[in-house]
N, C-alpha and C positions, 0 to 999 in steps of 0.2 A: 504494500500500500504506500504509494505518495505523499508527502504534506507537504502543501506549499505553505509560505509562510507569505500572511497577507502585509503588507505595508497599506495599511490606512492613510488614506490622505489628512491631515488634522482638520483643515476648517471643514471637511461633509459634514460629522460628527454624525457616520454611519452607522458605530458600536453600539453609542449611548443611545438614540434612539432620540436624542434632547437637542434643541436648538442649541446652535454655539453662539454666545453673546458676542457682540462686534465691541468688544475690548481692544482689537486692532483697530479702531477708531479714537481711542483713549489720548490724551495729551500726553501722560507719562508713557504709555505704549510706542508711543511716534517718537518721544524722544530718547528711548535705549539707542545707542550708535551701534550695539554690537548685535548680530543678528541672533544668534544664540543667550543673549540677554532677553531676548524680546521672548524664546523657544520659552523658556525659565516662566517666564511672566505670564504664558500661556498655560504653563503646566499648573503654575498654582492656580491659576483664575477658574479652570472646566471646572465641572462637577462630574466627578469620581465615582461616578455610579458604571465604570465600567467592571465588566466580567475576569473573575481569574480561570482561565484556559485548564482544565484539569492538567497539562502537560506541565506546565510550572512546576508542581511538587516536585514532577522526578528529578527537575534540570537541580534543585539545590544537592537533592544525592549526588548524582554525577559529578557534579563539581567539588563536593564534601572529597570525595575519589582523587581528586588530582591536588591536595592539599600539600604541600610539602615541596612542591618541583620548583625548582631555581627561577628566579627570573632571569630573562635574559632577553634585551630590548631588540625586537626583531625578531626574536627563536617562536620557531613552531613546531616543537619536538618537547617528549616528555625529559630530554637533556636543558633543556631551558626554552621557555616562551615569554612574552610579551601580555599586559593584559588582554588587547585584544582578540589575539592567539589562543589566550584561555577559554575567553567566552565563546567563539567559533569554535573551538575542540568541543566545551562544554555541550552544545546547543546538536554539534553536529554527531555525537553518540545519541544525540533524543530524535537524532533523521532529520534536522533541521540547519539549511546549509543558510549560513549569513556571511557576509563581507569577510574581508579580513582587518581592515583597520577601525578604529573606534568610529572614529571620523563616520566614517559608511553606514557601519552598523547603529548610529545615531538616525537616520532616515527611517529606519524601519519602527514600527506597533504606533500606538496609542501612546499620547501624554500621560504620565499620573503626576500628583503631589506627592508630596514627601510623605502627607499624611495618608496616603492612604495606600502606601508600597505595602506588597502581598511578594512571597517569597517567590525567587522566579525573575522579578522583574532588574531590568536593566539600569544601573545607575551612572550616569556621565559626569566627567569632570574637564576642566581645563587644567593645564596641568603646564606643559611649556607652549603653549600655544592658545588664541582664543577658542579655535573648537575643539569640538571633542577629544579628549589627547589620552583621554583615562576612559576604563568603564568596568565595572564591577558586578557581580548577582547579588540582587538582595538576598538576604536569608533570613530574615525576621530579627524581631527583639532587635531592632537597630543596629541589624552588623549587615555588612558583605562580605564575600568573599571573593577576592580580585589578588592578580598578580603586581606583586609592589615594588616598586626600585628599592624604595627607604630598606622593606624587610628583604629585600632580595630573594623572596618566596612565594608561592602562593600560601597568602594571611587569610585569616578574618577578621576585619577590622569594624570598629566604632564609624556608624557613618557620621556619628556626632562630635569626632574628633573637629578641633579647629580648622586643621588643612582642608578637610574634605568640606565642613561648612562652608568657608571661604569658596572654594571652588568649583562647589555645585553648579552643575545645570540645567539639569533634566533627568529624568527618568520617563523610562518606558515600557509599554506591555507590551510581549508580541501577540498576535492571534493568528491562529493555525485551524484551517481549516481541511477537509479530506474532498477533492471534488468530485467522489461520486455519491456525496451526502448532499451536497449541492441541490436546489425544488426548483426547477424553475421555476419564476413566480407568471411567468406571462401566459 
């Protein structure tokens, strides 16, 4: 069996089923310079009444599995990887193929808030760069688990440490769909 992995456009707001307020109309909104500031501003503002994908539970085992392995910036081998590297190995044991750099794999799922991260989901940072440069798995109780320069490991860290507060900028849900579950509606 197939799963494609849907990338949601953000402004449909095809998940939630709810209008999306035109906050991109907002004066503070128009005036973030950074476009990933504005991503941020978006993630808080939805309402969070999206769905956690039953596949999320597994991806935190899987990733619990690769605990321990080197970092190594660029590596995509259990000799050493990259965070990104992590999350694509992660994802792609659950038959789910995404990007390979943070950056990319930032396009894909649904916004969430901070408040309302479900284990599974994706957490982005800025990191030496304005976009995505960092990305992490939630795993609840306010940790993720992401490959770290600092620890030179795959950790599980405090997403409420200083550095990661500073540097947040989004998280995301992916949704995964089977297409011969698919109804036509017409």
């Amino acid at each position: 069996m197939k799963i494609i992995l849907v990338a949601f456009i953000f402004f449909t707001g095809v998940s939630s089923g709810k209008e999306i307020p035109k906050f991109f109309e907002d004066d503070y909104y128009n005036s973030l310079k950074n476009s990933y500031a504005k991503e941020r501003y978006k993630a808080v503002m939805i309402d969070d009444g999206i769905p956690e994908p039953d596949i999320q539970r597994g991806i935190v085992d899987l990733a619990i599995g690769l605990l321990g392995i080197r970092y190594r910036f660029g590596g995509e081998s259990i000799w050493g990887m990259d965070c990104s590297a992590f999350v694509q190995r992660v994802y792609a044991m659950a038959g789910i193929s995404l990007p390979r750099t943070a950056r990319y794999q930032a396009k894909y799922g649904m916004y969430i808030s901070r408040e309302n991260l479900k284990p599974g989901d994706l957490l982005f940072f800025r990191t030496y760069a304005r976009f995505p440069s960092h990305v992490g798995i939630y795993i609840g109780e306010g940790k993720m688990i992401h490959a770290s320069s600092a620890g030179k490991r795959i950790i599980i860290s405090s997403i409420d440490k200083d550095f990661y507060l500073r540097n947040f900028l989004f998280a995301k849900r992916l949704f995964l769909y089977n297409p011969e579950e698919i109804v036509d509606e017409q």
